[in-house]
N, C-alpha and C positions, 0 to 999 in steps of 0.2 A: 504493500500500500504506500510505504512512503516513497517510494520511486516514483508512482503513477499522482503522486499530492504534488512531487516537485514537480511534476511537467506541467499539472493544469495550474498551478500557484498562480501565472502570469490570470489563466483566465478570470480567476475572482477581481486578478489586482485592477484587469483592464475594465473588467465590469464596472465595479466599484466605484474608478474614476468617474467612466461615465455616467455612472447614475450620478454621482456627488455634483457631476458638471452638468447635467440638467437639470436636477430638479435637490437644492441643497436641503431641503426640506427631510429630504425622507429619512435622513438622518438622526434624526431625533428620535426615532420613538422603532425598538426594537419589532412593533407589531403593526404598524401601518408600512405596507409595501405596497410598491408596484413594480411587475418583474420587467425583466428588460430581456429581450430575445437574442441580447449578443452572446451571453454565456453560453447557451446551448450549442448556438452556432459556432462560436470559441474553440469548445471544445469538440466539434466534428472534423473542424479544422486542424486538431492535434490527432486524426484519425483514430479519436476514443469514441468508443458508443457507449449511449446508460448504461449497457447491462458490464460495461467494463469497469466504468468508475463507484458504481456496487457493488460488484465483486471484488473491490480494492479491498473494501470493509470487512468484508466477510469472516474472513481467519481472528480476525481484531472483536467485530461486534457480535461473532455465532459464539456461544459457550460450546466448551470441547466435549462431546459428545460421543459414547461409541458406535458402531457401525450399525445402521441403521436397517441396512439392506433387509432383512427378515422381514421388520416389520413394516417396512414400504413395501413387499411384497404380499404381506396381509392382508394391509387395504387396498391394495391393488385387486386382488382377486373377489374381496367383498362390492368394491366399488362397482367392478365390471361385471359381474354377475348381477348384480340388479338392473342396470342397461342393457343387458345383453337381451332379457326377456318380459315380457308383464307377469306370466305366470308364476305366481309362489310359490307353486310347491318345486316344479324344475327349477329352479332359479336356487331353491335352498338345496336341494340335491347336488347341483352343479358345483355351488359353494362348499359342501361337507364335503367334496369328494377332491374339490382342489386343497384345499385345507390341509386334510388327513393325509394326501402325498407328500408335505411340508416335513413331516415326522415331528412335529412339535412335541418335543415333553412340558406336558403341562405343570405346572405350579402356581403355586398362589402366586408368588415373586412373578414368575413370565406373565402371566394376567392382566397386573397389577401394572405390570412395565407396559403392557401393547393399550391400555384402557389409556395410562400417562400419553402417553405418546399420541395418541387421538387426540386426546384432549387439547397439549400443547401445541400439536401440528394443524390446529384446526381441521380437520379429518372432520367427514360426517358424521355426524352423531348416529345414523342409522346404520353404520360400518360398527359401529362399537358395540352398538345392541346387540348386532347378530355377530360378531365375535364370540359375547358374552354369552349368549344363548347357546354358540355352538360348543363354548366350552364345557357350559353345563351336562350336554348330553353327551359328555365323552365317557368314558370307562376309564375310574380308577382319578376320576377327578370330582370331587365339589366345591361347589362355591360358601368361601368365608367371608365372615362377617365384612372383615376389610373388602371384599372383592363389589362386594354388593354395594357399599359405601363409596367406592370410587364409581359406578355407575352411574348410582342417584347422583353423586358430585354434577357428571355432566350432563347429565337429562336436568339439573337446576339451571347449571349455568346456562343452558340453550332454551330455557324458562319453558319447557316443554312439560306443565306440570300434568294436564290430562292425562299424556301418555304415562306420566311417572305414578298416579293414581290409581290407573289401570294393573299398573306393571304390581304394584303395592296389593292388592284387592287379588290379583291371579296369586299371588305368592300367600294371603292369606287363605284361600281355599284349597292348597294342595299342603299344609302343613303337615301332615304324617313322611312324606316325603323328603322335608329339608329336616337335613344335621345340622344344619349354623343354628346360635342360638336365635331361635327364630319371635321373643317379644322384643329382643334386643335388635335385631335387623328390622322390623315393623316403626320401633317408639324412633332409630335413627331415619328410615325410609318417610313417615311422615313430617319429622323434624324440617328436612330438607326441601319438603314437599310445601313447607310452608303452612302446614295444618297442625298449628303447635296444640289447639285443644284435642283433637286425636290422638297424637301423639302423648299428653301428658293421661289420656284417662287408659291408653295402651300401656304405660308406664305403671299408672294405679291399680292395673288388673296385675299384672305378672307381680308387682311387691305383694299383695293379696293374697297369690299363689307360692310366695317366697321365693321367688327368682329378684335379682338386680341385676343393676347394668353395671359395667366395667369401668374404669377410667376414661377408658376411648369415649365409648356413650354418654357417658355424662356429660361430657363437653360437649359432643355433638348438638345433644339437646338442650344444654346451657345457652349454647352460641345461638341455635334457633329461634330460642325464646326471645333472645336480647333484640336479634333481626328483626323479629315479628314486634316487637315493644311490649309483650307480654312481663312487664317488670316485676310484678307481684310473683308470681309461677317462679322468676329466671332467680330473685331473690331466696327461695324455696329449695331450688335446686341446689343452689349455692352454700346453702344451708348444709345437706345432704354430702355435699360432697367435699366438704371441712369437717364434715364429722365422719367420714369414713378414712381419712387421710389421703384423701386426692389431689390435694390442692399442688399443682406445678406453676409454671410461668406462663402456662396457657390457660388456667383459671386468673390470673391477675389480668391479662391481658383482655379476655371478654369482658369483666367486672368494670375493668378503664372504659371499654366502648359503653358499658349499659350505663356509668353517669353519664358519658358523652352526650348519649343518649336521648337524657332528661335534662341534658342543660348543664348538669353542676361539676362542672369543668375544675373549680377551685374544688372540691369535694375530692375527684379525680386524681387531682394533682396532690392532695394530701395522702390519701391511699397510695400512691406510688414509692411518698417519700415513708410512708409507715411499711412498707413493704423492706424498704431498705434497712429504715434501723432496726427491724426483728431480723434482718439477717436473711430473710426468704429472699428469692432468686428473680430478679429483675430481667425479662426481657427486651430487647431493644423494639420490639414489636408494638407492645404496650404504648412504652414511650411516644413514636410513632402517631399511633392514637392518638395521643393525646396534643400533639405537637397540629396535627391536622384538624383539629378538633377547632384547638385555639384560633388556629390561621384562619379559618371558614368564618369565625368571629370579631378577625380585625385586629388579635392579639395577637403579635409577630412579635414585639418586646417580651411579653411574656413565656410565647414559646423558646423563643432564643434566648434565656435567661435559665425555663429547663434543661436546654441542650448541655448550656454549659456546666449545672448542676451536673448533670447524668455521664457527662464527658471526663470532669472531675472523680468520676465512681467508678472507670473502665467501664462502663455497659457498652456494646455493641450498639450506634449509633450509625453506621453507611445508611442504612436505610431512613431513619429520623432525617436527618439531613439531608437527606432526597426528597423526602415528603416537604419540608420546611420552604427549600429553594422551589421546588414546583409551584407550592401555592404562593409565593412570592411573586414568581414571574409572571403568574396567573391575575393576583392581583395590580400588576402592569408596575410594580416597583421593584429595584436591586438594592436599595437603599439599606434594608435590615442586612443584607447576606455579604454587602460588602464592609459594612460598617463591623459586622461579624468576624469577615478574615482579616479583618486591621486591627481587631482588639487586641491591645497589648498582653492582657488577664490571660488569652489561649494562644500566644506564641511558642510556648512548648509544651502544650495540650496535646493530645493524640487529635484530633480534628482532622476527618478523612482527607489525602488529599486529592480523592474524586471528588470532593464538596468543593475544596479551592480550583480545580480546574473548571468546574460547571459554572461558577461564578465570576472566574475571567470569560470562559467561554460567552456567557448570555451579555456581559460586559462591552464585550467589542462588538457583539453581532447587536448589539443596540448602535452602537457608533458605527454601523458599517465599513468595520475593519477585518475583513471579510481575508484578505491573505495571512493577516495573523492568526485568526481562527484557524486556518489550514498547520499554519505554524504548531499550535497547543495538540492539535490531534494528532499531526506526527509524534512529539514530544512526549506524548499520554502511551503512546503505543509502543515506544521504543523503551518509556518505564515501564511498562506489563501492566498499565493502570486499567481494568476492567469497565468498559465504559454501565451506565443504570440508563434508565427509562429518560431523564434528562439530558443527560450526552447523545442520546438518539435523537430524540426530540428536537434538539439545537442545531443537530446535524441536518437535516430535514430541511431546518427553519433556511440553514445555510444556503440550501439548494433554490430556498423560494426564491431567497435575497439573489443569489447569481443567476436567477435569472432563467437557469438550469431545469426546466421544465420537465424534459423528458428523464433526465436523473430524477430528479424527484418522486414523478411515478413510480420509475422502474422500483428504486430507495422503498415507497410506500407499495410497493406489490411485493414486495420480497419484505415485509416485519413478518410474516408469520416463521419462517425461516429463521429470521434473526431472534424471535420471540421478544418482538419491539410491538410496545401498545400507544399511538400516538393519544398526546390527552388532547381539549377542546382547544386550546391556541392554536396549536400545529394543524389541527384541521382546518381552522379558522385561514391560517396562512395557505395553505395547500389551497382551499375550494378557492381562494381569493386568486392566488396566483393562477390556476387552471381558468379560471375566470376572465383575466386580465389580458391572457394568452388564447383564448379564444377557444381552447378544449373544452366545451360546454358537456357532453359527456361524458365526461372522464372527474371533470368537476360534479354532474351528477349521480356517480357511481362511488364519489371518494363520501358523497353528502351521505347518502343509502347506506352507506359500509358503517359510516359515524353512528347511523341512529340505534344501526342494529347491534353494535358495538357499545349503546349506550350513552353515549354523546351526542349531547344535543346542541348545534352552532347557535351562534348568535342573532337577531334578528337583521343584523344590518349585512351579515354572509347570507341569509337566506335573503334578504332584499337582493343584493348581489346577483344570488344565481337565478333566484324567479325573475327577473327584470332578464337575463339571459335566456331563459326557457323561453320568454315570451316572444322576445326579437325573433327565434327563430320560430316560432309557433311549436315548443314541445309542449304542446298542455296535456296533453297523456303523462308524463313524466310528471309534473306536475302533481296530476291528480293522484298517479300512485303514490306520491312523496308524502302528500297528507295522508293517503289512508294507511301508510305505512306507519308514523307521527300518532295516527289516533290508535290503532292496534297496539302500537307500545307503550301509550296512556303516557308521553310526555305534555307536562303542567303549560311551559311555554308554546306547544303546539297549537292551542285555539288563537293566539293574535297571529301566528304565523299562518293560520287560517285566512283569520281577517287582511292580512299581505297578500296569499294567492287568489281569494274574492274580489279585490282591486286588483288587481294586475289583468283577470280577467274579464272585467269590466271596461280596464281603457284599453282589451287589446279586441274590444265587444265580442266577447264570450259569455255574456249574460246567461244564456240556459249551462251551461257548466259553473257557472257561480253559481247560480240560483240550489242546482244539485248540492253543491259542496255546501250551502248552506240550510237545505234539507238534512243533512248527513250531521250536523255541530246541534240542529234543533232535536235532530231524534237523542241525541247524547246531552238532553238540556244543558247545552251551551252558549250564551247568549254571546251575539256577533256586536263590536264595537259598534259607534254613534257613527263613525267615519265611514263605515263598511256598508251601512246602512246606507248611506249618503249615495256613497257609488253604484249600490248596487239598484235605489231607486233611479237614480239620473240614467243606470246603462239601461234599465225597461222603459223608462221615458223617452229615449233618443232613438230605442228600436218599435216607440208608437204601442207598446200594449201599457196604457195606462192605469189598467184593472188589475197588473200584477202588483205597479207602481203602487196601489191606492194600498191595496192588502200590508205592504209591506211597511207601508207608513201608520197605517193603525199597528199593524207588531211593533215596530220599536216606539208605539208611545205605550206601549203593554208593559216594555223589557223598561220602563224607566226612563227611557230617551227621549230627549223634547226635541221636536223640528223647529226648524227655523222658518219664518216668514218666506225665505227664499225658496224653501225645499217644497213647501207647501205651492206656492206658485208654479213650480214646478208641476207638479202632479194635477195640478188643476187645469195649465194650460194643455196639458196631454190629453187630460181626461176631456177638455172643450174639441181637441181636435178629433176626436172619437165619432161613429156615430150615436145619435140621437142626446148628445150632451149637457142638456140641463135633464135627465135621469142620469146620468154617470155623475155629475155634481151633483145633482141632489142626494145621488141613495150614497153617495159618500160622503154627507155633510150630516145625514140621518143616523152612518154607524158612528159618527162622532160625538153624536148628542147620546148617540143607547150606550156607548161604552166607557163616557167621562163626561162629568158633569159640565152643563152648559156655560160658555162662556162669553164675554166680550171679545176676550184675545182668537179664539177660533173665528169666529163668525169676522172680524178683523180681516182674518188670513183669506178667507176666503172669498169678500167682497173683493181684495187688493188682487189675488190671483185670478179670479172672475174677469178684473177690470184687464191686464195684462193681455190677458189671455184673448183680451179684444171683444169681448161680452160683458158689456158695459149692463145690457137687459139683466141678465141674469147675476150680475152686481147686485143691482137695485131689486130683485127677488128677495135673495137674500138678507138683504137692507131691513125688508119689511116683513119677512122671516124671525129677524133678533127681536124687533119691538112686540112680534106677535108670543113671541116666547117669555116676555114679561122682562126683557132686558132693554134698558135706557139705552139709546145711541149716546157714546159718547165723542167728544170732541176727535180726538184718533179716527173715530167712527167713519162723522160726517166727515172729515179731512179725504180720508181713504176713498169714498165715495163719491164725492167732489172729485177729487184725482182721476174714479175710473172712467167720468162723464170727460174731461176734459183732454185726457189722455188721447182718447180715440176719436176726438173734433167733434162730440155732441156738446158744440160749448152754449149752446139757447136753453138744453137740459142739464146742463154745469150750473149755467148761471143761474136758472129759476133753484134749481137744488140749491145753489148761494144766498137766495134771496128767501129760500124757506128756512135757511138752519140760521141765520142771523136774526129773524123774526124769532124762532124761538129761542136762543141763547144770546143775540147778541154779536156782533162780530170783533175779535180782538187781534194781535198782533198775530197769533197763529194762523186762525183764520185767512186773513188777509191775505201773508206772507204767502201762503196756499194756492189761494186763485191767482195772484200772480206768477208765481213759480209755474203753475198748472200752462197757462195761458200762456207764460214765452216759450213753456217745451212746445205749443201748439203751434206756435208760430203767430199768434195774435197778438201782435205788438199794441194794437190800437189800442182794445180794452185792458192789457195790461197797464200801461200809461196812465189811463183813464182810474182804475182803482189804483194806484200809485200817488195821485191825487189825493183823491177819495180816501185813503191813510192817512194824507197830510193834512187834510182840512177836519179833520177828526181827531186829530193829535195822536195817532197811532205811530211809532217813530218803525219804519220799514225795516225788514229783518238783512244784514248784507248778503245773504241769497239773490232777495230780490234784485239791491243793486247787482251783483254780478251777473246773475240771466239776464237784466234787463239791458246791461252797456255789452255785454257780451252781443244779445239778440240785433241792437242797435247797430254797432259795429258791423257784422254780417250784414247788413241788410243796408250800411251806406251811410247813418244818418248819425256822419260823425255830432252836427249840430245838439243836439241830444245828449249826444257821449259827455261831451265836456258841461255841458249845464248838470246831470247828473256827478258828474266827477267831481263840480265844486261843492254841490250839494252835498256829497258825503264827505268831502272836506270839512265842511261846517258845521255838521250835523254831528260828525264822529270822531273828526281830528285827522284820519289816515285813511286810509286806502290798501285793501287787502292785497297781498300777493297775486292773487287770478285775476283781478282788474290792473293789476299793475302787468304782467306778462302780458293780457289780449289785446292794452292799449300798445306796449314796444312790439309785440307780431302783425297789427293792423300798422303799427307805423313803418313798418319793413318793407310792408308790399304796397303802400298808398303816401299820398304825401297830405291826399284828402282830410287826415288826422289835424295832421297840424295846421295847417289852412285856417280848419275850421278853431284849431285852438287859439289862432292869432288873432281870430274875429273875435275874441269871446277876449283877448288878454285885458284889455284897460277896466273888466269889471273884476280885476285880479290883482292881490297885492305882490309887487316885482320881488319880494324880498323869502315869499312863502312858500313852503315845499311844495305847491301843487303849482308852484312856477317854477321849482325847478324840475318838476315834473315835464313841464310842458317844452324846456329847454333838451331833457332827456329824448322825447318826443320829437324833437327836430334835428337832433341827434341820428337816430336811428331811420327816420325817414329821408338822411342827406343832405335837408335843409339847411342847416346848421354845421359848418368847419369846425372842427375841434378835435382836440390829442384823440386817441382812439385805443388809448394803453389799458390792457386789460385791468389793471391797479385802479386807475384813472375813474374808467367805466364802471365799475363794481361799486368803486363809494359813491359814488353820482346814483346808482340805483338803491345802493344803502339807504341813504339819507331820504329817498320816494315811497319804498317801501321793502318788506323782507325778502332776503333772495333764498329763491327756491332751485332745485334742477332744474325744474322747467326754464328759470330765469336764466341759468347756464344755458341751453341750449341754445333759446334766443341770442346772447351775448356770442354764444357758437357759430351762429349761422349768418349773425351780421360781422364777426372776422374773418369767416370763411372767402366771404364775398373777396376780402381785398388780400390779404396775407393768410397761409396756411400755416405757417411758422408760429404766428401768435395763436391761431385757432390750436396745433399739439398745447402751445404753451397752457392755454385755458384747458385744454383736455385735463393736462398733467396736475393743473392747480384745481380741480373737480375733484380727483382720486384724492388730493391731498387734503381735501377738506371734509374727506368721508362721503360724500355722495357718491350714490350709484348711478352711472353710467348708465342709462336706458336705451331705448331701441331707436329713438326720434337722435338722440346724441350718435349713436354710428351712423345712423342715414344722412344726417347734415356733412358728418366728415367725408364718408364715402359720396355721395353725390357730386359735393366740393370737389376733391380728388380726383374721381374720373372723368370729369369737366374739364378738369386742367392737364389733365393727362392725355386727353384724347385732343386738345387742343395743340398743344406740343407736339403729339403725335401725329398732327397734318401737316405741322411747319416742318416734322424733323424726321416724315416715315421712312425713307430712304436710309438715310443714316443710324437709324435708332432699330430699323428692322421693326418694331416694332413692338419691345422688348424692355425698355429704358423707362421711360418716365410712368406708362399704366400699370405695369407689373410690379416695379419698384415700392409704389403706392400702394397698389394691393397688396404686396407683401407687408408692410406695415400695417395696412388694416385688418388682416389675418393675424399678426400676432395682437394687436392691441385689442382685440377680440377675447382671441383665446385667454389672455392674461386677464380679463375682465370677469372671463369665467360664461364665457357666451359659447362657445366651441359649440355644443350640443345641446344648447337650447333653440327655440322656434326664433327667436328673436333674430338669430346671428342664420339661422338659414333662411329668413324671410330677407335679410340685407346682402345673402350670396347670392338670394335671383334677385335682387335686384342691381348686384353690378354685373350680373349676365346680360340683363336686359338692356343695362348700357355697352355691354359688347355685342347683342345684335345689334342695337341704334349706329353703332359705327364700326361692325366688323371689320370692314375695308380698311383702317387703318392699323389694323395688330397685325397685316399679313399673316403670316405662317400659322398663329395661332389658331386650330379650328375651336368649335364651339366644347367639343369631349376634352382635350387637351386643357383648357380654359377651366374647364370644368373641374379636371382633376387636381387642377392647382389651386382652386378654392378648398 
């Protein structure tokens, strides 16, 4: 191995640059990666393949084992005999007969070895059964206690308890048959089975009968209990088995887990140190325990405070300190483990030093010092240092970080070999990196291995790979991932539920949502508010409104209140329906039968009504609520006003105005209302008109109004207005809101009509006042007016008018655009700098700017420039200033790349050579 680490040593060191030189970020944090494809490639180029640079490891990471051959040849013959035919009974014949040519001398020991061996080899579990079945019917063999005890071992771990119930239940009806002590093979067989009441009243009958159990059993079914949280029983036993003199360091070691257990960690930790001063036998297993225990809790000072205690006492600690550093680097810190191998107290402590290699190792692979790591693994191998579950792990992680993809795999298909168990980071890193590299399969087969393996990822890797499944449409995959997820009864799998229900909704997959949330209902699981959200808008958008409605009375069932929005939503589906005021009514009827009558619904539904462009069936409803014995309130009449004016019935707008002020009155909401109503309508006149009618009434207008109304004004020409409004709210308020201060400098961009008319209006204007130098900004920006043009300049000249917003950038944007590009980067750059966000109007100004001047250039200069020089140069800046914006892959930044396609159709003829695909590619 270390010949084949010196050769590829360069590939880490070259990766490593490179990622460091593009993206210096990813440095920081041992667990946020992104892989880079040079490693792989790297090392193809040093004519190594994966399965070379894991097999470097091999002699280093495989514990030394003897010749295996026999029993690969066991399951060999079992495995192949069952594919070879469907028929059971041939099939088992086939088997006994290849078998018994073996010459096998059986024993307990050879049993015992080939059951291990399945076990650790991952071998099928059905290969072990009928091993073990066949050995029972041999002559001059039976099965002992131990033998039977490593079977049920792995029919638990493969959580196959049916079958192990069955297998329990057969073995209790041929009981004249078996020699092993057969209530002692029963109270262990259910122990494991997980049925510890069975098991303790199997237990009760044979003391009854005056048989007990041995040492071995007593643990077995100690440990059961403790599993199960049977702590009363497991206390009992414990009892039992101090008074017969059982007690070893494998009774201290369950006792440590069952306070674990219950919480009483300080409990735990006294037991351990009262185990020492009597002198009884301390395992390092226990400790372990307990060190894991603590770390799950946030206590790493206290566990590492154990360590050292226990370190001080020679206990066998390699394993404790495996545990300790794993939930360390789990909990995303090195802080404890290094502060750890720096304490002066355990300088010449026994302190493993596979603990201090693992601890440099996770050390640099956080600082992606990725050739030095290759460095420590040489180093470790040429000391005979035995790598644990950590140094594999790290190793792995090594492979994401270089990049190293197909090593990685090959690394992660070959742990059963090595007898390496990846924990949830490494999986985490693995699917991420398969992810990133575009092995979407491979990423979904490493996820499936994780579950069944027990490992559950985290939601932001399952966001990862669903948002992958999706792009390419595997929703099969998908769907088996969940019902895989719900059969193994992981706690986090219903939000990740609610994950693959959106994903399938915006990829409009609605009836395989719809399924998957059949599937969480029959397992009374209630689906989040958001999930809800998506999965009503995707029955909305595909026009069945009836599923929509259903689904919206269920989440107000599950506790979940809709929004005003969402209800509109389903209203307007439900109008586009046929026969639609029944689909509104008899959905407005299960609201009143299923939850008490309200204001706020019948609200919802006049306003969605109105939307929905069913102003009639608004006003139904209208006189629906007063017939229910509920007062229209102010909200009420607003909303329904709104739904007449909305849709231009403004003659039954207004008479509705003129009935809801006869009975309450009309006050500044009010008002505000019909005007607002009136300039979305476009009816300038009678806005105006009640604008008035506020003033002559002392109602002081809401700045809505002013803004619809100089906005509406503006549009339509009639600067004259603009500015008698403008001084108005001068007077009236002191200032002028940011939205009227940007739509009077955008009206003054394109018109000079602004200011004209502001010059007509000045001698009723004091020269010295901000709404003169409003008007100076104003001639400014329309050209009228010569003056400095300095971004600095310009900025407090709008200061001093009114607050600068983006928007107000943009405008400041598109009037330097006009004349210098240089100052327009420079405004770009002092945007970023003042924390605003860069919107979609700010790239369109720049880019427009740009390919303006580029293709203007590029007619004075196409011969010479080829075509090549000024528009592409441009572009290329505008692709990076993008990407660094964080637009890459959002709608925003591809709706601004057809749009400077479409200025390279407008003048293809001058990019020559470049065709439209080519063009293309380059965006």
């Amino acid at each position: 191995m270390i010949k084949l680490l010196g050769s590829i040593k360069n590939v880490a060191k070259s990766t490593v640059l490179k990622n460091r030189n593009g993206n210096s970020s990813r440095s920081s944090s041992c667990f946020s990666l992104t892989p880079s494809s040079s490693g792989s490639s790297s090392v193809h180029r040093l004519n190594l393949s994966a399965k070379d640079v894991v097999a470097s490891f091999r002699d280093w990471f495989k514990p030394p084992t003897p010749s295996t051959a026999l029993l690969d040849r066991i399951f060999t013959i079992l495995s192949s005999q069952e594919q070879a035919t469907r028929d059971d009974a041939s099939s088992r014949h086939a088997a006994d007969l290849a078998l018994s040519r073996l010459n096998i001398h059986l024993s307990e020991t050879f049993v015992l070895k080939v059951l291990s061996y399945g076990r650790r080899s991952s071998k099928d579990v059905l290969s072990c059964l009928k091993f073990f079945d066949w050995a029972g019917r041999q002559m001059g063999f039976r099965h002992t206690r131990a033998t039977y005890h490593a079977i049920f071992k792995i029919l638990s771990k493969a959580k196959l308890m049916p079958l192990m119930l069955e297998f329990l239940q057969d073995f209790m009806k041929h009981r004249c048959i078996h020699r092993v002590r057969f209530y002692e093979t029963l109270v262990m067989g259910y122990a494991l089975a997980g049925k510890p009441v069975m098991s303790l009243q199997l237990f009760g009958r044979m003391r009854f009968q005056g048989f007990d159990l041995d040492t071995f059993a007593y643990h077995v079914l100690l440990n059961a209990l403790v599993d199960e949280c049977c702590f009363d029983a497991a206390d009992m036993v414990a009892k039992q088995i101090s008074m017969r003199g059982f007690e070893n360091d494998i009774t201290g070691s369950i006792l440590v887990k069952c306070l674990c257990k219950q919480n009483k960690l300080n409990e735990a930790d006294a037991y351990l140190h009262s185990l020492v001063e009597s002198g009884k036998p301390v395992s390092g297993h226990a400790v372990s325990i307990l060190v894991h225990a603590l770390c799950k809790r946030n206590r790493f000072n206290h566990a590492a405070t154990l360590l050292e205690e226990f370190t001080e006492l020679n206990v066998p600690l390699e394993h404790a300190y495996g545990v300790w550093l794993h939930n360390a680097v789990q909990h995303g810190g090195l802080n404890w483990p290094l502060a750890f191998v720096n304490s002066k107290k355990l300088l010449n402590k026994a302190v493993p030093r596979l603990f201090r290699y693992n601890v440099l190792i996770l050390k640099l692979l956080r600082e992606y010092r990725l050739n030095e790591v290759y460095d420590l693994l040489n180093e470790m191998e040429k000391d005979g240092i035995s790598p644990d579950k950590v140094t594999m792990n790290a190793v792995l992680c090594f492979f994401c970080k270089a990049g190293m993809v197909d090593v990685a795999i090959e690394f992660y298909n070959s742990r059963s070999e090595f007898g390496f168990s990846l924990d949830s980071t490494t999986y985490c890193h693995l699917i991420n990196n398969l992810c990133s590299s575009g092995v979407i399969d491979e990423a979904y087969r490493v996820l499936r291995n994780s579950i069944r393996e027990g490992y559950y990822p985290s939601k932001k890797i399952l966001a990862i790979l669903s948002d992958a499944l999706c792009r390419e449409g595997k929703f099969d995959k998908i769907k088996e991932l969940v019902v895989l997820s719900l059969e193994r009864k992981f706690r986090p799998c219903y939000s990740v539920c609610d994950l693959f229900i959106v994903a399938l909704c915006k990829a409009n997959r609605v009836e395989d949502a719809y399924l998957l949330h059949g599937e969480l209902s029959r397992l009374n699981k209630d689906m989040s508010q958001e999930t809800y959200f998506h999965l009503i808008h995707g029955f909305c958008k595909s026009n069945r409104g009836h599923i929509a409605a259903a689904l919206l009375l269920e989440m107000q069932e599950k506790a979940h209140k809709p929004n005003r929005k969402l209800f509109r939503t389903v209203i307007c589906c439900l109008c586009e329906m046929q026969s639609p005021e029944n689909q509104l009514f008899k959905l407005l009827e299960m609201q009143l039968s299923h939850f008490e009558p309200s204001s706020c619904v019948f609200i919802y539904f006049i306003f969605g009504a109105g939307h929905a462009k069913k102003p009639e069936l608004a006003r139904e409803v209208f006189e629906m609520m007063q017939r229910s014995g509920i007062t229209p309130s102010l909200k009420s009449d607003i909303v329904m006003l709104l739904s007449y004016l909305k849709n231009g019935r403004i003659s039954d707008g207004l008479n509705f105005f003129n009935d809801v002020r006869q009975r309450r009155g009309a006050g500044r909401k009010l008002y505000s209302s019909v005007v607002v109503g009136l300039c979305k309508a476009g009816r300038i006149d009678y806005a105006l008109y009640f604008m008035r009618e506020m003033r002559n009434n002392n109602v002081l207008p809401s700045l809505e109004c002013y803004e619809l109304l100089i906005q509406s004004l503006c549009r339509k020409g009639s600067f004259g207005l603009v500015v008698s409004l403008v001084n108005e709210l001068e007077k009236t308020r002191g200032y002028i809101t940011s939205f009227i201060g940007n739509v009077l400098l955008l009206h003054s961009l394109k018109t000079k009509k602004l200011y004209e008319a502001w010059v007509q209006f000045r001698e009723l204007l004091d020269e010295t006042s901000d709404i003169s130098l409003l008007g100076q900004l104003i001639g400014i920006f329309s050209g009228c007016i010569e003056a400095n043009q300095d971004i600095e300049n310009l900025e407090e000249i709008i200061a001093k008018c009114f607050p600068i917003d983006v928007y107000t950038y943009n405008i400041l944007l598109r009037k330097l655009s006009v004349s210098k590009m240089d100052r327009a980067f420079e405004l770009y750059n002092l945007i970023c700098e003042k924390g605003y966000e860069p919107n979609r109007w700010t790239y369109d100004t720049i880019i427009h700017a740009l390919v303006k001047k580029a293709t203007a250039r590029s007619i004075n200069q196409r011969r010479r420039e080829e075509g090549k020089g000024g528009v592409l140069s441009g572009l290329n800046l505008l692709i990076r200033l993008t990407s660094e914006a964080g637009f890459s892959d959002s709608a925003p930044i591809k709706t601004t790349q057809m749009f400077i396609l479409r200025y390279y159709y407008s003048f293809q003829h001058h990019f020559c050579s470049y065709s439209p695909h080519s063009f293309y590619l380059h965006l």
